[in-house]
N, C-alpha and C positions, 0 to 999 in steps of 0.2 A: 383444570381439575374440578371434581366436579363436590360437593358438599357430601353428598352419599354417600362417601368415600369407604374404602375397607381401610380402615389405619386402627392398630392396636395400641392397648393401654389405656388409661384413664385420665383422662384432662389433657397431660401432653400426648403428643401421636407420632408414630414415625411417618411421613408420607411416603411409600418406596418408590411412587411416579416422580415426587417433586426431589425425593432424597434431600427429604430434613421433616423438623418437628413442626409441626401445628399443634394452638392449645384450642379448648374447647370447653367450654361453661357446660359441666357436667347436668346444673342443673336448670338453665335454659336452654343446653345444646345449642348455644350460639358461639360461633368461631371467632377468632379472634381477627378483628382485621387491621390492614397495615395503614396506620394516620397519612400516610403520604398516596399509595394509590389507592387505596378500599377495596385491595385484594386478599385472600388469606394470607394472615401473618405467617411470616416462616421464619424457623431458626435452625444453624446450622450445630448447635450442642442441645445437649439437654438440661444441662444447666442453666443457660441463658433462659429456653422456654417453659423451665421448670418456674426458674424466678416472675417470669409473665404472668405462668397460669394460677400464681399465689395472687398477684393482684388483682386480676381478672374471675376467678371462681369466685360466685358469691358464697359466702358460711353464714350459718344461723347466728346470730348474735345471742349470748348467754342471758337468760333471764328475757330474752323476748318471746 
């Protein structure tokens, strides 16, 4: 698969080639990858990838 990809939505993605979710650093557009092979992370719910892409999105810290 290739990073260019056409996947909709915001942070999480559906992939329809990989059929499942990839998350995505909205705001470095870096993909998430998987600690065991360094390929794109994938999940098969969106719950699961929804919970990733909270850890994984950076947010503004309040008052910085």
């Amino acid at each position: 698969m290739t990073v260019g990809i056409k996947l909709h939505g915001y942070g999480v993605r559906w992939d329809p080639e990989g059929r499942c979710y990839r998350v995505r650093n909205e705001t470095t557009g870096e993909w998430l990858r998987s600690g065991t092979s360094g390929g794109l992370a994938s999940f098969s719910s969106f719950s699961a990838a929804f919970s990733a892409w909270r850890g994984f999105e950076v947010r503004r810290q309040v008052g910085a």
